[in-house]
ZATI-268213 format. One record per residue: residue number from 1; x, y, z of N, C-alpha, C in turn. Coordinates in Angstrom, 2 decimals. Example, Ala and Ser with C-alpha at 12.3 -4.5 7.8 and 13.67 -1.06 7.14 Angstrom:
ZATI-268213
ATOM   num       n.u       n.v       n.w      ca.u      ca.v      ca.w       c.u       c.v       c.w
ATOM     1     13.19     -5.69      7.80     12.30     -4.50      7.80     13.20     -3.30      7.80
ATOM     2     12.85     -2.25      7.08     13.67     -1.06      7.14     12.90      0.03      7.87
//
This chain:
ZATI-268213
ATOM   num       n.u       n.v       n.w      ca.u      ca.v      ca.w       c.u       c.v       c.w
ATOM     1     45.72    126.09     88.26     45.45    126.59     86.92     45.68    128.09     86.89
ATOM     2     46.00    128.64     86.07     46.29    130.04     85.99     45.68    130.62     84.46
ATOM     3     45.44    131.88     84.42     44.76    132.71     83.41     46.05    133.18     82.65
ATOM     4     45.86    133.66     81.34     46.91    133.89     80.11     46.69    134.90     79.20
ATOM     5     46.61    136.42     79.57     46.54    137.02     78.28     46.91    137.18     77.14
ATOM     6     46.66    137.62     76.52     47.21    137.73     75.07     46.70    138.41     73.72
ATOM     7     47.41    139.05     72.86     47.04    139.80     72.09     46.24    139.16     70.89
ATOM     8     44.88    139.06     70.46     44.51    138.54     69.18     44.38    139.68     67.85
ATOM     9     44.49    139.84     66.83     44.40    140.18     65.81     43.45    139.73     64.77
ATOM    10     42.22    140.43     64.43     41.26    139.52     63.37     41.05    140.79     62.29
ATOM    11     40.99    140.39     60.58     41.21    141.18     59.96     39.88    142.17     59.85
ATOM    12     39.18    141.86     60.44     37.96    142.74     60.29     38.41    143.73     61.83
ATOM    13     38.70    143.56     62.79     39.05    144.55     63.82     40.41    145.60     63.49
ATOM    14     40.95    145.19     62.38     41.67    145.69     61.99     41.18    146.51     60.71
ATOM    15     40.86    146.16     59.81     39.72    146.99     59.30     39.27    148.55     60.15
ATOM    16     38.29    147.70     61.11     37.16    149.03     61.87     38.41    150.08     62.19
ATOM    17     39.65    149.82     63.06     40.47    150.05     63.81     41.08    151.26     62.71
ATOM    18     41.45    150.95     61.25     42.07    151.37     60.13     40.66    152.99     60.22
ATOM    19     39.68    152.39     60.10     38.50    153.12     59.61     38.32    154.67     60.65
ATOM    20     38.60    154.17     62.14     38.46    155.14     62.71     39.65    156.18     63.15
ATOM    21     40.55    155.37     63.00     41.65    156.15     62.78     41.99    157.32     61.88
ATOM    22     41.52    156.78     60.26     41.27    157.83     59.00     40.39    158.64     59.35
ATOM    23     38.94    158.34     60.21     38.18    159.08     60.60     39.04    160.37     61.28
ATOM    24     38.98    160.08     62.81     39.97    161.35     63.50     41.17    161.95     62.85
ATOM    25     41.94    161.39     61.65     43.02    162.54     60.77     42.29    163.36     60.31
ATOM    26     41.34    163.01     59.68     40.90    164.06     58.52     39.90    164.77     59.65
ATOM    27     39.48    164.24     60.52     38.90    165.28     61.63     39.63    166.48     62.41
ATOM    28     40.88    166.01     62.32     41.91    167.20     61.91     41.74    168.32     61.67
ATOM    29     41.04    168.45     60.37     41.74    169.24     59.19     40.15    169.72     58.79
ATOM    30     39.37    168.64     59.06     38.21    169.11     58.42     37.11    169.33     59.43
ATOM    31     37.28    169.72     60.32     36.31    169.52     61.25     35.82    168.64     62.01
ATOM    32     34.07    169.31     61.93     33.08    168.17     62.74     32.38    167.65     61.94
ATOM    33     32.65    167.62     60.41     32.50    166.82     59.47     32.68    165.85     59.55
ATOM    34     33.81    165.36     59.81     34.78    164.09     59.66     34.68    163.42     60.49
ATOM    35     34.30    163.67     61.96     33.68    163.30     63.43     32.38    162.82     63.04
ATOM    36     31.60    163.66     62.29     30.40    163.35     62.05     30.18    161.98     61.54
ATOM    37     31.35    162.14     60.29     30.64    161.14     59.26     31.03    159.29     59.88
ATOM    38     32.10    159.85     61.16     32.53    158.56     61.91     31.92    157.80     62.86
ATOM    39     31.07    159.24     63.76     30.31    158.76     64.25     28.60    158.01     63.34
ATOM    40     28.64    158.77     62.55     27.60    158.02     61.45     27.94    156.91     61.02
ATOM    41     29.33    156.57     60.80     29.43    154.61     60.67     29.65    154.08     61.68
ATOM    42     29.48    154.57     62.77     29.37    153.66     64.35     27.60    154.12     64.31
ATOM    43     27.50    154.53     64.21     25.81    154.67     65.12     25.12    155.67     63.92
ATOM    44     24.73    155.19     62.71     23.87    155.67     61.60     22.72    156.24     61.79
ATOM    45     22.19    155.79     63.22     21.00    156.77     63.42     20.97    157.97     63.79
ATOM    46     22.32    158.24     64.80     22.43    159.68     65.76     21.80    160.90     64.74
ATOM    47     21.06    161.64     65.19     20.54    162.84     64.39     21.98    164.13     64.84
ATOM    48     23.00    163.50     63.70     24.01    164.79     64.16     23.85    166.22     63.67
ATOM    49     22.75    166.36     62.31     22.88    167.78     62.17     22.30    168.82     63.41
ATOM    50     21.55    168.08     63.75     21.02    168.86     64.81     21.39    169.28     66.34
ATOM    51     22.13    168.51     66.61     23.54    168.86     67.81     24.33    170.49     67.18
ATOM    52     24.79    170.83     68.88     25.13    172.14     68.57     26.44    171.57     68.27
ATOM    53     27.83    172.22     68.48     29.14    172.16     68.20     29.38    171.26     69.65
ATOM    54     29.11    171.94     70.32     29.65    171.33     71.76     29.15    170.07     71.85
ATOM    55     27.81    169.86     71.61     27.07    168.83     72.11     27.98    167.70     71.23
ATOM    56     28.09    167.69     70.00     28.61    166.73     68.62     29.82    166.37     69.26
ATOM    57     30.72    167.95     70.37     32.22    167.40     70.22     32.19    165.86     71.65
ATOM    58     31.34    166.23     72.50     31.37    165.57     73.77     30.67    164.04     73.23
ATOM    59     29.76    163.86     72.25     29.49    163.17     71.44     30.26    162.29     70.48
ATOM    60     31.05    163.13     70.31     32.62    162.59     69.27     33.72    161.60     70.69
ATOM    61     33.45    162.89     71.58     34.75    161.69     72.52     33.95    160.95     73.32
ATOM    62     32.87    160.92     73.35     31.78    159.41     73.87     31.88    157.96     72.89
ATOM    63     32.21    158.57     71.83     32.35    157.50     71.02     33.38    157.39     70.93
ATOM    64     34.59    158.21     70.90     35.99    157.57     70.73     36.42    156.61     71.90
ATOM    65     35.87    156.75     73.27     36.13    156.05     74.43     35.67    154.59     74.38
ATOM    66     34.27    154.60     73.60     33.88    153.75     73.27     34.41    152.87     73.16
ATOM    67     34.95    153.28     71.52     35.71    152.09     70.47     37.22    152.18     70.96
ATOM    68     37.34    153.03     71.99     38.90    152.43     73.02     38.66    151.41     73.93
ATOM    69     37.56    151.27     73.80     37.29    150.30     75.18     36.70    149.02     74.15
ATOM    70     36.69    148.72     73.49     35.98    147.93     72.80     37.49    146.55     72.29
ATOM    71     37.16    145.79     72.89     38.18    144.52     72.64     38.48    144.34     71.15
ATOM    72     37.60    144.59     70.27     37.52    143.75     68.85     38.71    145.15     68.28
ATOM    73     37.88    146.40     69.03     38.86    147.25     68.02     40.00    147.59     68.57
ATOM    74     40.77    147.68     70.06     41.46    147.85     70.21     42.78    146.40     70.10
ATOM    75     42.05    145.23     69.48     42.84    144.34     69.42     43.42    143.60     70.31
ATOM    76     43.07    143.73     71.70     43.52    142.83     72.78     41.96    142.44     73.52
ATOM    77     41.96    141.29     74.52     41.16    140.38     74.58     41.67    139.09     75.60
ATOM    78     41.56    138.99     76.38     41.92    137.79     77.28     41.26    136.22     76.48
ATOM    79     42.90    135.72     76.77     42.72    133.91     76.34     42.74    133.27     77.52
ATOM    80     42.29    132.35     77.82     42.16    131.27     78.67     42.78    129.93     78.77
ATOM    81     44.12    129.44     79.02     44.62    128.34     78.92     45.19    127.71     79.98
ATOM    82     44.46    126.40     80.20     45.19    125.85     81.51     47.20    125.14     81.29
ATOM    83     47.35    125.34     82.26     48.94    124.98     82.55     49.06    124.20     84.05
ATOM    84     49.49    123.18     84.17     50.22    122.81     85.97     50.76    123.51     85.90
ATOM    85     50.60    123.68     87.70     50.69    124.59     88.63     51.71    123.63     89.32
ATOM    86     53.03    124.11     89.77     54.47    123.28     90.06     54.10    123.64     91.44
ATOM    87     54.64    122.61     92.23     54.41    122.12     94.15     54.59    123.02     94.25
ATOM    88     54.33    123.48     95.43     55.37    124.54     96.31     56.27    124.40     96.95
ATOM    89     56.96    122.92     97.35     58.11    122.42     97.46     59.05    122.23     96.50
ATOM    90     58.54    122.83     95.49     59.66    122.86     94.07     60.20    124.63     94.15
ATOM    91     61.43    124.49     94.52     62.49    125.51     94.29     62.27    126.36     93.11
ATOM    92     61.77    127.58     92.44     61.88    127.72     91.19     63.83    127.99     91.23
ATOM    93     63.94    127.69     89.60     64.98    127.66     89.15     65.80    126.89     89.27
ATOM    94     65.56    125.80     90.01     66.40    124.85     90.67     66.29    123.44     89.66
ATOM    95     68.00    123.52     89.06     67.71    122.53     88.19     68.37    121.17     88.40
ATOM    96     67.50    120.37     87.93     67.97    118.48     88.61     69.88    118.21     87.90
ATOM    97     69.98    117.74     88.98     71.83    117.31     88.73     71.26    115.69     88.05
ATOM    98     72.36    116.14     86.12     72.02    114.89     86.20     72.73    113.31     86.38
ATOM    99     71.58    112.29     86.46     72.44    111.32     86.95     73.06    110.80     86.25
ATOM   100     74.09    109.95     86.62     75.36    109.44     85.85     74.87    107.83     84.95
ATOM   101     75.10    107.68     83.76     74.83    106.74     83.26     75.35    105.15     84.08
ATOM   102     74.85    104.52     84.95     75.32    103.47     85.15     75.84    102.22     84.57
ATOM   103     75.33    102.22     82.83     76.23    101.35     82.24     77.60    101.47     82.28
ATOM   104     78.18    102.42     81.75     79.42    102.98     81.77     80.47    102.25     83.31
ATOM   105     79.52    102.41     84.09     80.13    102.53     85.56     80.30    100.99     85.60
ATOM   106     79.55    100.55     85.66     79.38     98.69     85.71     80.25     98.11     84.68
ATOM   107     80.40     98.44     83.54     81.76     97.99     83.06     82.93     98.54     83.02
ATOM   108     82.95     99.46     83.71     84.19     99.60     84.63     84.61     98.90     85.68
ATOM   109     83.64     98.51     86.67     83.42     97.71     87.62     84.15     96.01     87.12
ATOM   110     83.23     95.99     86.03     83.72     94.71     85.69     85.36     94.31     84.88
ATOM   111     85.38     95.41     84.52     87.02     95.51     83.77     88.04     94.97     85.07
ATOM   112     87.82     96.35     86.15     88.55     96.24     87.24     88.74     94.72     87.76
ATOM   113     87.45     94.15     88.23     87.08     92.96     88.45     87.63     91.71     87.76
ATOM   114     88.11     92.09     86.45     88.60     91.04     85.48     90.63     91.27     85.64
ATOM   115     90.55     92.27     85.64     92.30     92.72     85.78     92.80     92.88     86.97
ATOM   116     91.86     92.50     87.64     92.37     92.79     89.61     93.34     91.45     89.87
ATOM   117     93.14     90.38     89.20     93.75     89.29     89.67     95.37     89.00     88.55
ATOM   118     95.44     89.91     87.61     96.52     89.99     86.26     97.23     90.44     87.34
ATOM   119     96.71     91.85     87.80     97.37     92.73     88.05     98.09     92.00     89.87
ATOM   120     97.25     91.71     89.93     98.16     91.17     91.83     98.85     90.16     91.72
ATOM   121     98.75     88.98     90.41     99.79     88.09     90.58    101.20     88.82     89.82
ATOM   122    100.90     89.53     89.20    101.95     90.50     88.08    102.89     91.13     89.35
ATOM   123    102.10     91.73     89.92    102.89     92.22     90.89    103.95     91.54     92.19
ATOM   124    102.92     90.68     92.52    103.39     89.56     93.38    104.90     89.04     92.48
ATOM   125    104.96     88.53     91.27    106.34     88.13     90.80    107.22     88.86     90.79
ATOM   126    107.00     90.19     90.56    107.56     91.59     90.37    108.56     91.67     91.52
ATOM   127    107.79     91.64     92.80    108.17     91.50     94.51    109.34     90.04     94.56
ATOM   128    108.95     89.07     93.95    109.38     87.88     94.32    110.93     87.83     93.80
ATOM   129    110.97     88.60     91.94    112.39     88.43     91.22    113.15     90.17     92.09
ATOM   130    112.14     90.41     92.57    113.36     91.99     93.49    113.98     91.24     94.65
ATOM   131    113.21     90.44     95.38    113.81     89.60     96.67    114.74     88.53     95.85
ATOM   132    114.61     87.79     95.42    115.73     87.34     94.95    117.09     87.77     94.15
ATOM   133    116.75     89.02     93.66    118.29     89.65     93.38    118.31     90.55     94.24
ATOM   134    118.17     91.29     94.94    118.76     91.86     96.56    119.27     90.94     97.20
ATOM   135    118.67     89.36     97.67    119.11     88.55     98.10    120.60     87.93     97.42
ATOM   136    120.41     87.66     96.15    121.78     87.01     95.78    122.75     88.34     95.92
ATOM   137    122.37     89.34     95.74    123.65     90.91     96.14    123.90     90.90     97.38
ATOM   138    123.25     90.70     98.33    123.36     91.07     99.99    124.01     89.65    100.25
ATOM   139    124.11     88.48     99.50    125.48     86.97     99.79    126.28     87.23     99.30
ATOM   140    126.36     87.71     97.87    127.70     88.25     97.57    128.63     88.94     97.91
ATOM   141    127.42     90.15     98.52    128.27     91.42     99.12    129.01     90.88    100.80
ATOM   142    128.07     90.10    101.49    128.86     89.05    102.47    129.82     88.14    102.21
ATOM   143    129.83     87.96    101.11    131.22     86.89    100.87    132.41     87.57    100.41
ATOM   144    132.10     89.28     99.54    133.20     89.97     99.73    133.85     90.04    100.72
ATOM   145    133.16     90.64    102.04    133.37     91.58    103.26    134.12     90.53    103.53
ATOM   146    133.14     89.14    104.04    134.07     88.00    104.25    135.90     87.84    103.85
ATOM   147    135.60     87.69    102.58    137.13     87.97    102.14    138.01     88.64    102.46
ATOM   148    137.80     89.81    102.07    138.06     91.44    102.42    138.97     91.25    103.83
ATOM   149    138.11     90.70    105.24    138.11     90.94    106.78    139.25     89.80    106.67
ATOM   150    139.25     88.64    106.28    140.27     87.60    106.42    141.19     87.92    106.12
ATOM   151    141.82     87.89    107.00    143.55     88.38    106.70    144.28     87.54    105.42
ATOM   152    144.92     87.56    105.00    145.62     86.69    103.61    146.86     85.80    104.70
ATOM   153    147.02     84.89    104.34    147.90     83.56    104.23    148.80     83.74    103.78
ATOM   154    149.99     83.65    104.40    151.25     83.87    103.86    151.46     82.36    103.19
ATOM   155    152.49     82.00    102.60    152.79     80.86    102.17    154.80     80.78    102.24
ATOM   156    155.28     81.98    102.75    156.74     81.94    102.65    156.69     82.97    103.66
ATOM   157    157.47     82.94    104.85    157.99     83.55    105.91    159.70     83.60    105.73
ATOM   158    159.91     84.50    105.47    161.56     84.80    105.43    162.84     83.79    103.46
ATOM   159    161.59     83.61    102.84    162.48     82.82    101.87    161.84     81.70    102.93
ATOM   160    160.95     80.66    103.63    161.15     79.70    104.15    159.34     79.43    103.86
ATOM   161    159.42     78.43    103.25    157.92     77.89    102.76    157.26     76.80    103.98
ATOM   162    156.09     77.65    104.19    155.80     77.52    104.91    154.52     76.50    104.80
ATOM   163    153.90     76.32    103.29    152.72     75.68    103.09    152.74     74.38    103.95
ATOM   164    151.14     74.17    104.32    150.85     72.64    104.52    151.81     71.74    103.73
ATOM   165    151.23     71.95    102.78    151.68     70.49    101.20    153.40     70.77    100.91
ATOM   166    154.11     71.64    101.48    155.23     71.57    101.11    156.03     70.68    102.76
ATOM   167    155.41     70.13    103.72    155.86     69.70    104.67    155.52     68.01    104.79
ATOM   168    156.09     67.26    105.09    156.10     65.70    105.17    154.52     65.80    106.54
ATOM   169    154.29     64.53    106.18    152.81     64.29    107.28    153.11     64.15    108.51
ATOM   170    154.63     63.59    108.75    154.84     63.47    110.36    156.34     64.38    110.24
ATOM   171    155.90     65.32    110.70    157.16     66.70    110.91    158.21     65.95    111.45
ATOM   172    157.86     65.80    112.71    158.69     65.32    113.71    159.48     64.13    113.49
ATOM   173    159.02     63.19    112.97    159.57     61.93    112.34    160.70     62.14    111.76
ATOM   174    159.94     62.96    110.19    161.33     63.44    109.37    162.53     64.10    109.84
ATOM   175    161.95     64.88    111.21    163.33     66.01    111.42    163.97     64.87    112.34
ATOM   176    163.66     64.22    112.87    164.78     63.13    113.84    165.65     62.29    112.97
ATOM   177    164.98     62.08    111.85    165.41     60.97    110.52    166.50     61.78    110.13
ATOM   178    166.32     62.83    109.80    167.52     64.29    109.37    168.78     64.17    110.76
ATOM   179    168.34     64.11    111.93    168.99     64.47    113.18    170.16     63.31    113.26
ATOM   180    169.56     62.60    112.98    170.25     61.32    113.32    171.40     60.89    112.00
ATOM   181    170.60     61.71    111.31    171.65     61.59    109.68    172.57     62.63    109.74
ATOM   182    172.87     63.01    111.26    173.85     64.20    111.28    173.57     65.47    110.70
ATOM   183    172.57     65.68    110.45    171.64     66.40    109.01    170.98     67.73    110.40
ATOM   184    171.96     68.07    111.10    170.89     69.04    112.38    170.40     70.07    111.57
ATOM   185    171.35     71.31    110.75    170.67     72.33    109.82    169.28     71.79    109.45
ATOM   186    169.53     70.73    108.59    168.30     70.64    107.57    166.99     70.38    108.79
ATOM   187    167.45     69.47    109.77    166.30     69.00    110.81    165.90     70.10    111.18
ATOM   188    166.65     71.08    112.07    166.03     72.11    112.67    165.12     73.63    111.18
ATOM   189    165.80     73.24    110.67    164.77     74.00    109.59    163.42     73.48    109.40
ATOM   190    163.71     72.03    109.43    162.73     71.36    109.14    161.30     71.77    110.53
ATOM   191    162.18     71.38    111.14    161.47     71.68    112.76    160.63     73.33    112.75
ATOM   192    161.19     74.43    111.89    161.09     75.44    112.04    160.08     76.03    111.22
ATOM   193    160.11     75.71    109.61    158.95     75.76    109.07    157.65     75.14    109.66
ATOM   194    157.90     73.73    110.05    156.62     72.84    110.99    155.73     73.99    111.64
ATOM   195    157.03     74.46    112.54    155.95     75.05    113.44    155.32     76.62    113.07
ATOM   196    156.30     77.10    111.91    155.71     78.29    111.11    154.19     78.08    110.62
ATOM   197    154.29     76.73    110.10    153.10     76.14    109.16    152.24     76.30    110.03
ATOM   198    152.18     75.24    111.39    150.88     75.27    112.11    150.47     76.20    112.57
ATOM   199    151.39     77.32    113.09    151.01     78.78    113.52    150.24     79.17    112.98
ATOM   200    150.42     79.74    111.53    149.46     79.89    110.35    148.54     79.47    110.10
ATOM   201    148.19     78.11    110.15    147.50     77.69    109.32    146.36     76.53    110.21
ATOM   202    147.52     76.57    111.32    146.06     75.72    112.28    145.76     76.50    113.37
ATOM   203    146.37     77.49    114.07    145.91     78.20    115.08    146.00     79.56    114.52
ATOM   204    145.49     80.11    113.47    145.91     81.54    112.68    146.61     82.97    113.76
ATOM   205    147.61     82.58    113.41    148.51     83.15    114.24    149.14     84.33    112.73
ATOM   206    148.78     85.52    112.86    148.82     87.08    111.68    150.33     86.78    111.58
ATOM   207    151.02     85.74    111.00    152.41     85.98    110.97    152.38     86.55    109.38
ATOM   208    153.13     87.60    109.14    153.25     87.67    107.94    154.78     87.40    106.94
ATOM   209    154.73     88.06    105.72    156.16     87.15    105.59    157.11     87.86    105.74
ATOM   210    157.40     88.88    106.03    158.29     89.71    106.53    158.50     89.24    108.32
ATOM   211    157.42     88.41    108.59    158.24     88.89    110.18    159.51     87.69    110.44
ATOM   212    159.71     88.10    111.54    161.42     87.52    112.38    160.95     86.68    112.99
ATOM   213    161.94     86.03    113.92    161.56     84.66    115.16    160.85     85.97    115.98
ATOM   214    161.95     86.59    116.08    160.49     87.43    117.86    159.62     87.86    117.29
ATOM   215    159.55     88.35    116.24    158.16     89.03    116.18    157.10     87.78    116.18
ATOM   216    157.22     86.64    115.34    156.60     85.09    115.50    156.26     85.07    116.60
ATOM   217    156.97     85.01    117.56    157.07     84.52    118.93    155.90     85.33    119.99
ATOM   218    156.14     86.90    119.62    155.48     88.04    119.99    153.85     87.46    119.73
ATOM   219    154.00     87.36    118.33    152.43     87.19    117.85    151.55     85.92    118.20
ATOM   220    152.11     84.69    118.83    152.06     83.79    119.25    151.68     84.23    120.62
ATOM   221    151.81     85.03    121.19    151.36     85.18    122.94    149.93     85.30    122.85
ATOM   222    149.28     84.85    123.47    147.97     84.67    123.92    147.58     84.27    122.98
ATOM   223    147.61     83.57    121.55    146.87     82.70    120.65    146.95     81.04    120.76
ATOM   224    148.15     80.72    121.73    148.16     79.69    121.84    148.45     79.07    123.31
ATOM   225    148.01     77.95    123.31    148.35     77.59    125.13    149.97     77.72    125.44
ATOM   226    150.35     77.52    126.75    151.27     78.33    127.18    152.80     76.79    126.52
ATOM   227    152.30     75.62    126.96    152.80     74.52    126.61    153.30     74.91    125.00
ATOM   228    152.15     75.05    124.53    152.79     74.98    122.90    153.48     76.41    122.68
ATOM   229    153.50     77.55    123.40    154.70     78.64    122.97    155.93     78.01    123.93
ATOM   230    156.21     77.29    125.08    157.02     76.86    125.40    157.70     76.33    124.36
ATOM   231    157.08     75.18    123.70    158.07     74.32    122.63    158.49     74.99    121.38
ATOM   232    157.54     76.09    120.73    157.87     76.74    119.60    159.16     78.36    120.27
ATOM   233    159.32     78.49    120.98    160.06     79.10    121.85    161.50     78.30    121.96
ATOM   234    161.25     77.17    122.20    162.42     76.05    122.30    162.76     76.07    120.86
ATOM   235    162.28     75.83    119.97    162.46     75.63    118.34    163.57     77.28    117.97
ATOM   236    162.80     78.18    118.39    163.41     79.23    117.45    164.81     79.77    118.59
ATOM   237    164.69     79.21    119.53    166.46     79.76    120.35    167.16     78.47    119.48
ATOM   238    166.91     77.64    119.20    167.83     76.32    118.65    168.03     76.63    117.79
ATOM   239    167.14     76.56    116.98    167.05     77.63    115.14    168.78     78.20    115.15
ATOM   240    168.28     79.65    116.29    169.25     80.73    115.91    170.66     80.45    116.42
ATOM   241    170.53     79.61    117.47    172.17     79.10    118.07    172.65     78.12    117.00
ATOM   242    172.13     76.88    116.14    172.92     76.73    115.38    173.00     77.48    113.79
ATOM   243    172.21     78.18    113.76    171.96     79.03    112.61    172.92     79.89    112.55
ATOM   244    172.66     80.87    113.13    172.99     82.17    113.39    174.32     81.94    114.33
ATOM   245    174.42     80.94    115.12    175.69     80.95    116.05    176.54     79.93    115.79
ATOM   246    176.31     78.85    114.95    177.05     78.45    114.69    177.11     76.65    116.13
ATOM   247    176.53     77.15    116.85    176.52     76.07    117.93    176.14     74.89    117.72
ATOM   248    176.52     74.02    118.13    176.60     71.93    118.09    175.18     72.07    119.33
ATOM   249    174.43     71.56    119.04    173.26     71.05    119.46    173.75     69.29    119.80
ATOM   250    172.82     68.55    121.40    173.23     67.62    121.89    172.13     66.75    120.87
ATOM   251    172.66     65.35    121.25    171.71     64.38    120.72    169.96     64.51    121.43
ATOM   252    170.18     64.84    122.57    169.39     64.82    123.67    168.09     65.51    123.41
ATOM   253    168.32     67.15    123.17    168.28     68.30    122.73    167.17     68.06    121.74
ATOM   254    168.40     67.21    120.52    167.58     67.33    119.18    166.10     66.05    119.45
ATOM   255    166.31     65.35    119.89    165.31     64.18    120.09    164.02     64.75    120.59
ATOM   256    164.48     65.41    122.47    163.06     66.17    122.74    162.32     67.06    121.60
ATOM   257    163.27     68.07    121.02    162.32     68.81    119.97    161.89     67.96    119.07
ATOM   258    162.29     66.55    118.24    161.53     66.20    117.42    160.29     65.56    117.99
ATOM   259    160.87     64.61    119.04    159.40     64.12    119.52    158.55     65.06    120.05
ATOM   260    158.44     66.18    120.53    157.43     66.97    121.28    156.76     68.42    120.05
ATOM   261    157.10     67.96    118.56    156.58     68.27    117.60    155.04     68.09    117.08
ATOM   262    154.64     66.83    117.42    153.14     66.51    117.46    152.58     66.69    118.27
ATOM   263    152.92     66.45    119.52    152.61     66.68    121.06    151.81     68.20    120.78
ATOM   264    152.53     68.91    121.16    152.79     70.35    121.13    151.62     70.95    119.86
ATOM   265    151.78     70.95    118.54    151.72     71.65    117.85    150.75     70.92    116.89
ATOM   266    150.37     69.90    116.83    149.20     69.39    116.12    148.35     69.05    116.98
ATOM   267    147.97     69.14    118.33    146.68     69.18    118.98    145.97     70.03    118.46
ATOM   268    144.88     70.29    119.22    143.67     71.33    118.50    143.99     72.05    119.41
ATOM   269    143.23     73.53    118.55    144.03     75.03    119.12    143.37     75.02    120.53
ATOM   270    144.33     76.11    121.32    143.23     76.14    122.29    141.83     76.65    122.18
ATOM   271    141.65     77.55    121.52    140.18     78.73    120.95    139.71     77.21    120.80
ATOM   272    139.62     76.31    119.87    138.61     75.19    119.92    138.36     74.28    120.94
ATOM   273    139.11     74.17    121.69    139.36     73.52    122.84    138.47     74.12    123.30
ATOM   274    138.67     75.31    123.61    137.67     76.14    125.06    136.39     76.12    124.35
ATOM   275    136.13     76.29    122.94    134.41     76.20    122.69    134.26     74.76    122.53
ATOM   276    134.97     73.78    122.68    134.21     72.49    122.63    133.69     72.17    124.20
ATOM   277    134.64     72.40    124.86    134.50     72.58    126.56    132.91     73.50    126.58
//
């Protein structure tokens, strides 16, 4: 508990207060009259005529000390009011942080809680349609390269057509059928595309259509077993001796090359051979 001063004001102390104040002005001016007549409304009995000067003046400031000391007239006065008295573990000045409304927070909580599962399958599809178009770009972009890396297919070597579908199913057959019909040009052409075709197209042999018999022949080394450049070797000196030279080819001659046409050149390549082995 603690004590509380404080100033009171009552209109009668204010009054006296007024009274002695007017007293000491005009005591001023007028003497020990005016002292007199003040101290005569504080204390009506004092016998002041009869005091000397001195005695009246020490008399005058006995009483002015007085009514300085006097609560009612000087207007102050102690009040009394109780108040708590704060711990002494309380910090003065120290003010509380305040706390955060937890409604607010809890439906936040719960929002989150409600959109946590929008939001992860949302995303999850998001992930799923990116993997599938990267994926269909990264097959495409392999089936370019693919392309791209494969060499292109001739279909005509020298003016001489070379396709599958432009050749009879049994080469060899036809060119003996030609041979025997006195027909050697057409046979050995016949014989010659054959084996252009399979080069190409069953043992991919880079002939392109610009190249010659040797260069054929060239490009044929080590793509094919040694047997089948033997016979396609046999084909293109015959080719050019009656082609190019003008030379009579034997019956003999023409027979081995037709029959050793399938033999030779429609087996499976060697490269498959050795990975089936």
């Amino acid at each position: 508990m603690s004590n509380k001063a404080c100033a009171m004001h009552s209109p009668r102390a204010e009054f006296r207060r007024g009274a002695l104040l007017f007293a000491l002005a005009c005591g001023a001016s007028s003497g020990a009259s005016a002292a007199e007549a003040a101290i005569a409304a504080s204390a009506p009995s004092a016998p002041m005529l009869s005091l000397s000067p001195a005695e009246r003046a020490a008399r005058i400031a006995a009483v002015v000390g007085q009514l300085r000391a006097d609560p009612l007239i000087s207007g102050q006065h102690k009040d009394h009011e109780l108040q708590w008295k704060k711990d002494k573990d309380e910090k003065p000045g120290k003010k509380e942080k305040p706390q955060p409304d937890p409604a607010w927070f809890k439906s936040f909580l719960d929002f989150l809680n409600d959109t946590s599962r929008f939001l992860f399958w949302g995303i999850a599809l998001v992930l799923v349609a990116v993997l599938l178009v990267s994926g269909r770009h990264l097959i495409q972009l392999q089936g370019l390269r693919r392309r791209a890396a494969a060499p292109s297919v001739v279909s005509h070597v020298r003016d001489l057509d070379v396709r599958p579908e432009s050749l009879p199913d049994d080469v060899g057959a036809a060119a003996w059928a030609l041979w025997q019909a006195d027909k050697v040009p057409a046979a050995l052409s016949l014989l010659y595309r054959g084996a252009l075709s399979r080069l190409i197209h069953r043992h991919h042999v880079p002939i392109a259509s610009s190249s010659t018999e040797g260069e054929c022949l060239e490009l044929s080394r080590g793509r094919i077993e040694t047997g089948a450049l033997r016979y396609v070797t046999q084909v293109v000196r015959a080719w050019e001796a009656n082609i190019y030279g003008g030379r009579n080819l034997s019956t003999a001659m023409g027979e081995a090359l037709c029959t050793g046409f399938a033999t030779r050149l429609d087996a499976a390549p060697a490269v498959a051979a050795e990975n089936a082995e």
